[in-house]
N, C-alpha and C positions, 0 to 999 in steps of 0.2 A: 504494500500500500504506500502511497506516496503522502510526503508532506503534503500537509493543507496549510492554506494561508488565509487572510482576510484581508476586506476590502470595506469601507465604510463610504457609501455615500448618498446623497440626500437630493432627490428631484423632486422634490413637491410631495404629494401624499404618499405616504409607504404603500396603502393597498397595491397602487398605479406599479411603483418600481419595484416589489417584490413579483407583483405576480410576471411582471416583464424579467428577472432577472433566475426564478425558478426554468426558466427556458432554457437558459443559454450552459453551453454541451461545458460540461468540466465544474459546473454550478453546483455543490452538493446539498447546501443550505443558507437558507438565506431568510434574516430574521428581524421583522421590523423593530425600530426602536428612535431612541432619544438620544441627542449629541450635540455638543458645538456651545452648548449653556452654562450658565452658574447654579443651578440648583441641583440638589441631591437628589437623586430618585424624582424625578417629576412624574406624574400623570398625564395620561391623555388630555384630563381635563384644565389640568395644570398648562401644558403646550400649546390647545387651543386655544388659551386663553392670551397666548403671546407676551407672558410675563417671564418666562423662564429662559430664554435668551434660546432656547434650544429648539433643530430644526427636527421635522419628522425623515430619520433617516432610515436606512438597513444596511445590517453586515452580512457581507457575501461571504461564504467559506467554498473556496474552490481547490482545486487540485494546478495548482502549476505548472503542470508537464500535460495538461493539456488545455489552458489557458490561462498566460499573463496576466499579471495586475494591469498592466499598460493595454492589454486587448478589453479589458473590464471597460476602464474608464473612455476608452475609444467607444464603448458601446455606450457609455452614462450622454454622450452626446445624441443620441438619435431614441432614447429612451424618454426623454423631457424637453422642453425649450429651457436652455442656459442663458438664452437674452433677456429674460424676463423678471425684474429684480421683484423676490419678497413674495412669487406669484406662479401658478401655475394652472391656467385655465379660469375655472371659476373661485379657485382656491388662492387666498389674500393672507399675507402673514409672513412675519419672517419666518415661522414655522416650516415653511413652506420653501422656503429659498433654496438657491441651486448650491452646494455644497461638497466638496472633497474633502474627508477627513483621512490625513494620512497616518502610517503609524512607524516608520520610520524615514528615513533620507533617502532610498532610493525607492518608494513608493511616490516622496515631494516631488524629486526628479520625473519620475513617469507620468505624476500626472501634470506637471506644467507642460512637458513636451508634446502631450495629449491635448490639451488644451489650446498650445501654440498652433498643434498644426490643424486641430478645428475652426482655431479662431481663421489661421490661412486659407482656408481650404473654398471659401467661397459658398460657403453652404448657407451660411447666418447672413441676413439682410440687420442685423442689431450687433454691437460688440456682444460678447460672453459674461457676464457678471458673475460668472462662479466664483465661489470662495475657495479659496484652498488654503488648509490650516492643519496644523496636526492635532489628531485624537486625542482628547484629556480623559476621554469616558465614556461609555459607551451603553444607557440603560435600556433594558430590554421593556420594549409594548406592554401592553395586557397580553393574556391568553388569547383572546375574542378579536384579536389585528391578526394571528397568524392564520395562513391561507385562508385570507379574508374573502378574496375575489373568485376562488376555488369554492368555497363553504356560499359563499351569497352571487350568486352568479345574476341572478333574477333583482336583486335588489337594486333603486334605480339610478343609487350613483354607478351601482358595476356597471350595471346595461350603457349609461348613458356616456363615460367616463374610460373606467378603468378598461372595458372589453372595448372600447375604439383605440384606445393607447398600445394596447397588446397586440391588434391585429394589424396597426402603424409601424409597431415596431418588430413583429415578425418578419413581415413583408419587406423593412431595412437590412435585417439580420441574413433575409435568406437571400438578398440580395449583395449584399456584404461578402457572404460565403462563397458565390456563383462568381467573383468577381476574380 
């Protein structure tokens, strides 16, 4: 079995990036939660409420020998809009902001390179407003966030939301691959 490693980061609602980042091949878990704040243990109702500094993120645990940390964060760009400060669709709040949490110095390196060459590439009509910062903490969700969008499929922020996001960014992914 091979080392696993982690990835921390934050596009707007966790439903939206976990159920988009459970897809992707070398992914083994991936767990929403809380980061990037000053409080201890926050609540969901705590982070909705935009008082706790922290954004709604998730830690990816993959396998590295068959996907990069730097191929992860290549993918955090076609997973969310990174031009959009504080904000992610209908979703308002710095809770919600675009986010890299790194967890050592050659994770910082990958993802600004990542970053640079999204910001290059011609794809974004807006600069990039990501944050990139290192990990101080990392609390895990309630119970009732993990596989949210699996368990509520029918439920109509999924329907309206989270299942347009996934099949957005399938159809990037499988085209990513074929390339």
């Amino acid at each position: 079995m091979s080392k696993q490693e982690q990835a921390v980061l934050g596009g707007g609602c966790f439903w939206c990036t976990e159920a988009i980042y459970k897809r992707v091949k070398g992914v083994s878990e991936v767990e929403s939660g809380y980061a990037g704040g000053h409080v201890e243990n926050p609540t969901y109702q705590m982070v909705c409420n935009g008082n706790t500094g922290h954004a709604e993120v998730i830690r990816i645990t993959f396998d590295p020998d068959v996907i990069s940390y730097k191929a992860l964060v290549d993918l955090f760009w076609i997973a969310h809009d990174p031009t959009t400060l504080n904000r992610q669709g209908f979703d308002k709040g710095t809770q919600y902001r675009s986010i890299i949490l790194t967890q050592n110095e050659a994770q910082r390196k990958a993802a600004e390179q990542s970053m640079k060459e999204a910001s290059e590439s011609g794809e974004f009509r807006n600069p990039i407003v990501t944050e990139i910062k290192p990990l101080e903490a990392f609390y895990p969700a309630e119970d009732y966030h993990d596989d949210y969008f699996a368990n509520n499929p029918n439920q109509p922020y999924c329907r309206t939301v989270v299942g347009p996001k996934v099949k957005h960014f399938m159809e990037q992914y499988a085209a990513e691959k074929s390339e």
